[in-house]
N, C-alpha and C positions, 0 to 999 in steps of 0.2 A: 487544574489546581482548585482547590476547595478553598471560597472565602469565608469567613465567620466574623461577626463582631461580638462582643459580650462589654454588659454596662452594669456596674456595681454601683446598689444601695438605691432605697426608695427617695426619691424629692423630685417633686413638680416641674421641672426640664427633662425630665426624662419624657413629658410629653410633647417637648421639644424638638428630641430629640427619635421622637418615634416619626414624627411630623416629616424629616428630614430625611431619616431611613425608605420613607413610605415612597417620597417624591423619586427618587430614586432607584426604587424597585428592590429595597434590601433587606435583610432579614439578620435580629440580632435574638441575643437572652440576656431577659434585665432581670440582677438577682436580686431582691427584696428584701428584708428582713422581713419578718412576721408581726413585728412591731409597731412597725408604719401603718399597717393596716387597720391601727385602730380609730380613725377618725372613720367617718364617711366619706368624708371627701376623697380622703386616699385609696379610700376600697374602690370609688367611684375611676380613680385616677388607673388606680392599677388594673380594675374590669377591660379599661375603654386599651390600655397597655395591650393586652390579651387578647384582643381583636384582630391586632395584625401582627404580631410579635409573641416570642418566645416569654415566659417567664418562667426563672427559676430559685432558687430559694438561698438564703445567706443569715441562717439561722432565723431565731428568734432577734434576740437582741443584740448581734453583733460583739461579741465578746472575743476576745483570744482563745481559741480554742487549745491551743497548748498548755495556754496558764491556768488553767479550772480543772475540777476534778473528774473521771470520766463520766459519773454519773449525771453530772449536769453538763457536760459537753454533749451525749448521746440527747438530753434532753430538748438542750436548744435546736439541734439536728434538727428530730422528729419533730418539733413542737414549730419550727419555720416553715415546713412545710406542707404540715394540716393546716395553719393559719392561711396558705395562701391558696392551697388548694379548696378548701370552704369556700372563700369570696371568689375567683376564677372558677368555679366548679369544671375544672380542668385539672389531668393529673402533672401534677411538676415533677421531672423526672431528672434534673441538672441542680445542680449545688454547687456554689464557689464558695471557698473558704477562706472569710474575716481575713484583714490583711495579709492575704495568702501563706499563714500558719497552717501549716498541714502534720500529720505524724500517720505511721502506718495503721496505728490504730483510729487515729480518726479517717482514714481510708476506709479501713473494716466498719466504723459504724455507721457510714456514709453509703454504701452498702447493703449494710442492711435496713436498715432508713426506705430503703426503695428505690436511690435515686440507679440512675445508669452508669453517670459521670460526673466528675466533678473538675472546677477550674481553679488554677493557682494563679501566684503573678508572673513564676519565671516568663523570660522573654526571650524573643532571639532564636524561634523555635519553628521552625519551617516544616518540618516534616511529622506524620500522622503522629498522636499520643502512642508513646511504648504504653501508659496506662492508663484505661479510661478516668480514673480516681486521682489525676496527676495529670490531666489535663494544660498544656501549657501554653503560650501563646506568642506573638511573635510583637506586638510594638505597641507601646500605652499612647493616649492622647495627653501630651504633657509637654510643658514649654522645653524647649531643645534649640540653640546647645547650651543657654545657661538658664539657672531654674531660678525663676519668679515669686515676688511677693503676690504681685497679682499684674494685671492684662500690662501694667506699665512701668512696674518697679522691678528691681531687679535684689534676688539676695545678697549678705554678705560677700566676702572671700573665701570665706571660708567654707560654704557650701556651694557658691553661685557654680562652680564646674561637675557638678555632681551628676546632672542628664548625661554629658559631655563622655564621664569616667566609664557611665557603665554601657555605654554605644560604641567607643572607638573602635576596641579591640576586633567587635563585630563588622565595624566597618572595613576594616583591614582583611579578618578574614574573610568574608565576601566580595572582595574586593571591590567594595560599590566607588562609585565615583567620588572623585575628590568634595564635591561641592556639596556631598552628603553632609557635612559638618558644619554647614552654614544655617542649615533650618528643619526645623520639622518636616513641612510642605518635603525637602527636600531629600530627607531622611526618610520618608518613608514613602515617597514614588520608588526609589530607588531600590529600596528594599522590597515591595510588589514586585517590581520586575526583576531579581535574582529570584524571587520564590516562581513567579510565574512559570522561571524557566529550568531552574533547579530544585522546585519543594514540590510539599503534596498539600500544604494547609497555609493561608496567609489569615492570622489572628488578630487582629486589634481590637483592642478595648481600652475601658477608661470608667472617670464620672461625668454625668452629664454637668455636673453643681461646677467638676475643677475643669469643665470646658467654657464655663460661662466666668469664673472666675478670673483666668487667665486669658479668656478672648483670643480664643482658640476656633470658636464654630465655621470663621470664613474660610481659614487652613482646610477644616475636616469636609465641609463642601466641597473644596479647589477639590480635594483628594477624591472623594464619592465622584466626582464630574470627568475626573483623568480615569477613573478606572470602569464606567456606569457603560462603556462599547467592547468591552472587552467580552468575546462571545466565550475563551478557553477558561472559565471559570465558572464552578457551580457556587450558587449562593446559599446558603443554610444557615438557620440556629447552631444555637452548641448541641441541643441534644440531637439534630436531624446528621451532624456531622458524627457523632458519635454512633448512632445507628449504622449512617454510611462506612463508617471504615469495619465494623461489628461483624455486617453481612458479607 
């Protein structure tokens, strides 16, 4: 099985969070806007990013690509990923798309943009992309099973089940173990090991900001630690896995 991780949006834990991957022996794609790059610091953050990790691009300035016109959606495209390719003097060949809004046509200009592949949010997705441009993944870093104001509070009613809603069904049909519904940790060992032994791709991703938000990173270590002996797994970027299924 092929592992992958992929981390959205540029802010200062993501060197955290590369720090983390490293100890570990792992390898993600942090997508960036173009826009973050304009400090030095940030160029500085995302140079040192580059070093041991993937980086791929998430526009310029993170807009909803479905709700703007084509001419400036093609815009922001191209223009995220000359801004990051300049400061990395690396080519970026991966693109995930702003709140994972996608349309066929922004497929095609993604595409042609240059990239390979691009990443969405769907989830629950075990086996190789049917499309490199539609790239999908299999489980977010996100409080589970009731969703959070932050590391200690809990939301409403009216949303507080909402991680809960869109994990059962999957938990049912995979038949993972019952105790998958009790926690994240627990939800996604479990889910690793269906895919280890039924998939081709095990995907996680996230923000590094809403893992530090929610006090989430000692879950995502436990996790990196339970899986870090396991030899039947290759490790890659998004783009090195999209090559890999390509050839």
């Amino acid at each position: 099985m092929l592992f992958t991780l992929s981390w959205d949006d540029g802010h200062p834990l993501n060197l955290k969070m590369a720090e983390l991957l490293n100890k570990y022996g792992l390898k993600a794609t942090f997508y960036i806007e173009g826009k973050y790059l304009e400090s030095e610091k940030n160029k500085n953050e995302v140079c040192s990013l580059a070093r041991t990790q993937e980086i791929g691009a998430h526009t310029f300035s993170h807009p909803k690509l479905t709700e703007v016109d084509d001419d400036l959606a093609a815009d922001e495209i191209i223009l995220g990923k000359e801004k990051i390719e300049v400061v990395i003097n690396k080519p970026v060949i991966m693109f995930s798309y702003p709140y994972g809004l996608y349309s066929e046509k922004l497929k095609e200009m993604s595409q042609k943009a240059g990239f390979v592949g691009a990443r969405t949010v769907k989830m629950f997705q075990i086996n190789k992309p049917h499309d490199f441009f539609e790239c999908d993944t299999t489980w977010h870093v996100y409080p589970f099973p009731f969703r959070k104001k932050d590391a200690t509070h809990l939301h409403g009613p009216r949303v507080i089940l909402q991680p809960l809603r869109r994990a059962y069904k999957y938990i049912f049909r995979y038949h993972l173990p019952l105790n998958s519904f009790f926690s994240w940790f627990n939800l996604t060992k479990n889910l690793f090991d269906y895919s280890l032994k039924n998939g081709e791709v095990f995907h996680l991703w996230g923000h590094s900001w809403e893992i530090e938000k929610y006090g989430m990173w000692q879950g995502l270590e436990k996790f990196f630690k339970y899986i870090k002996n396991y030899k039947d797994i290759k490790v890659m970027t998004n783009g090195e896995m999209v090559k890999y299924f390509k050839n």
